[in-house]
N, C-alpha and C positions, 0 to 999 in steps of 0.2 A: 819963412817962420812956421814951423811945425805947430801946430792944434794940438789943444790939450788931450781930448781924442786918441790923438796920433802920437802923442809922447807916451802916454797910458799902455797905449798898447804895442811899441815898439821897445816898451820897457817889459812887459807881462810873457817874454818870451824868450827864450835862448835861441840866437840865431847863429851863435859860431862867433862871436866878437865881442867890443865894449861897445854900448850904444853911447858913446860919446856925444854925439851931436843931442842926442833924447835926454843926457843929463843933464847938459851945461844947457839948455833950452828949459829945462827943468828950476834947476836953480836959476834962473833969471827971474822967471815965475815964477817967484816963491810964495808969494800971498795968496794967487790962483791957484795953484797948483795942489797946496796942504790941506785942504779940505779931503782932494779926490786920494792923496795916500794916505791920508786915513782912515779914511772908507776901504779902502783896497787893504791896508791893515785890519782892520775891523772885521773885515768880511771873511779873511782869510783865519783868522781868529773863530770864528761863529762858524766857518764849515771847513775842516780840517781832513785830508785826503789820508791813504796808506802808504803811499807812496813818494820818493825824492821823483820818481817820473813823469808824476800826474801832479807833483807840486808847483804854483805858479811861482815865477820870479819877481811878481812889482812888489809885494811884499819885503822881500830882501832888500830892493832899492830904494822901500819906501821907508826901511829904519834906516837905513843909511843917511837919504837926504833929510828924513825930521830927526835923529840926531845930530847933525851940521848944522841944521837950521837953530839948534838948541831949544825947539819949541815942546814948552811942557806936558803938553797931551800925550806922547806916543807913550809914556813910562810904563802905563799897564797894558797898554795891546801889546809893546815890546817884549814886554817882561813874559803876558801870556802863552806869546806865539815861540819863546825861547825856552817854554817848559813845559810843552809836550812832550807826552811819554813819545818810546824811541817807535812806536808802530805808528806814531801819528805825525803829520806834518801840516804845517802852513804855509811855507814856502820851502825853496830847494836851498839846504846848506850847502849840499855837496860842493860848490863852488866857490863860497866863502866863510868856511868856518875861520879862517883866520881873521875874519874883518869884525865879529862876534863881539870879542871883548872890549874891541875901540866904541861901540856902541851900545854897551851897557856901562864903560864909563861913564861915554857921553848924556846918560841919562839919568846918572846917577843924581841922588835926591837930597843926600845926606843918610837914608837908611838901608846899611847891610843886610839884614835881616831878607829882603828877596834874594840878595845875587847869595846867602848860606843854604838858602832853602831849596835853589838850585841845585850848588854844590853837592847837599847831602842828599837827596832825592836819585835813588838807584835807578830809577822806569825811566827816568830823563835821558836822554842820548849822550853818552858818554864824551864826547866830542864838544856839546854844549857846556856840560857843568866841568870842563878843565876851560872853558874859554872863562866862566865867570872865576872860576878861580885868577886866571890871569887877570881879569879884568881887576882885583882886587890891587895883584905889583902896579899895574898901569895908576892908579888911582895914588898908590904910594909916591910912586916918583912924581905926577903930576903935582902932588903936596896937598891933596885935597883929606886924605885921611894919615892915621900916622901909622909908622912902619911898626912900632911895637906892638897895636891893637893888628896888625895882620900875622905877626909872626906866631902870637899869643893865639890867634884860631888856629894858625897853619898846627901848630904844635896839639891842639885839641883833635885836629883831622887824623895828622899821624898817630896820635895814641887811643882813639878812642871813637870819632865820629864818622871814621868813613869805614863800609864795609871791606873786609878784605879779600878782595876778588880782583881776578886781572881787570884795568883798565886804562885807558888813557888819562883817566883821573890824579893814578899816582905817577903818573908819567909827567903831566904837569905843576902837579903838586911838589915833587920833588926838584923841579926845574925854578918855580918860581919862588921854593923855600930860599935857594941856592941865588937867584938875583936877588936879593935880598940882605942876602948877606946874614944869612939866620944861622949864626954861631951855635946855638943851643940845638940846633937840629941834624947837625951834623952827624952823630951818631943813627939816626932815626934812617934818613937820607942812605949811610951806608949800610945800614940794617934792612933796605929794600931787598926781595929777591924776584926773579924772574914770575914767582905766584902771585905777585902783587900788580905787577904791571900789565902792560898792553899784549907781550905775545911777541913784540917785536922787538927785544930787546932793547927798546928808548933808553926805558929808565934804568937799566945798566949800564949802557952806556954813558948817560947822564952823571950815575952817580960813580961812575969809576972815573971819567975828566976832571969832574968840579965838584966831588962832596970835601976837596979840602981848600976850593976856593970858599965853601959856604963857612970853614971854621975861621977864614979871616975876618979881622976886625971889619967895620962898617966905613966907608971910607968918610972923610966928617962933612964933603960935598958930592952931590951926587954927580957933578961935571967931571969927578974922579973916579967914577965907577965906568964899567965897561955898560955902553946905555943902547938898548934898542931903540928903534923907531915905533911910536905904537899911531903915530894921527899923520 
């Protein structure tokens, strides 16, 4: 059985692998263990690097396991260490910005108003505020908020709130207008051009497949809809 010690810090480092045996040792010791990734959240919060090189990893595993854990506390170290400007860092995305918006669901409070201030917040790492955008679809299909009060921003983003400069922003933005099923933004969607996006052609691509999947109707269960996996 691995010490707490030694889960800490076989977690606080990229060795080439998943430290599996350090997480599921982790989460057994849940009640031990939540103190010290909050501290390592905390701390990583309060001294923040320049660098994804010199950024540590317990942070990243430690929103991970106290979102699973559903433990109330992490909601504003989470929040803080997901909205640093893009020169600064608390722990290394590079590795999982896909796992981002499962974990700002998962901490969701009931108040959007952080995961928009993300969103519209330009200095934020572009990478971060299209995860909270997603995290917004996740939150829809889980049934915790409703799909009209998201499409009703999304439609605020496209005409008005977000800058218009390339990013992966409209790149998500138009992806998650279109899971959604946002009929009224279909137009918006095929009014992207290459100035608006990422660089990499995404969101052309995106919106030349599916901006006439976004003009169909809503299907009236979401077991009818085409459904990612987000947990």
């Amino acid at each position: 059985m691995l010490e707490i010690d030694s889960i800490l810090k076989e977690l606080d480092q990229n060795h080439g692998y998943f430290p599996r045996e350090a997480i599921e040792e982790a989460i057994r010791r849940r009640e031990e263990i939540t103190p010290h990734l909050m501290r390592a959240l905390q701390e990583a919060v309060e001294r923040p690097v320049d660098s994804e090189e010199e950024a540590p990893f317990l942070p990243l595993y430690a929103m991970f396991m106290l979102a699973q854990f559903r433990d109330d506390a992490p909601i504003l170290p989470s929040w803080r260490c997901a909205s640093f400007p893009q020169e600064s860092r608390c722990t290394n995305w590079r590795h999982d910005h896909g796992g981002l918006p499962r974990i700002i669901a998962s901490v969701f409070d009931g108040d959007t108003k952080p995961i928009k201030s993300v969103i519209e917040d330009s200095s934020i790492d572009e990478y971060v505020r299209g995860s909270a955008i997603r995290s917004l679809s996740i939150l829809v299909h889980e049934g915790v908020i409703e799909r009209e009060e998201v499409i009703a921003y999304f439609t605020e983003l496209f005409r008005s709130r977000l800058e218009r400069e390339p990013s992966h922003v409209w790149d998500e933005l138009a992806s998650e207008a279109v899971d959604l099923y946002a009929k009224t933004l279909a137009d918006d969607i095929r009014g992207l051009t290459k100035k608006d996006c990422s660089g990499r052609d995404t969101c052309n691509r995106r919106k030349s497949s599916r901006s006439s999947h976004a003009g169909r109707s809503y299907p009236g269960s979401l077991k009818e809809a085409p459904q990612r996996t987000y947990r």
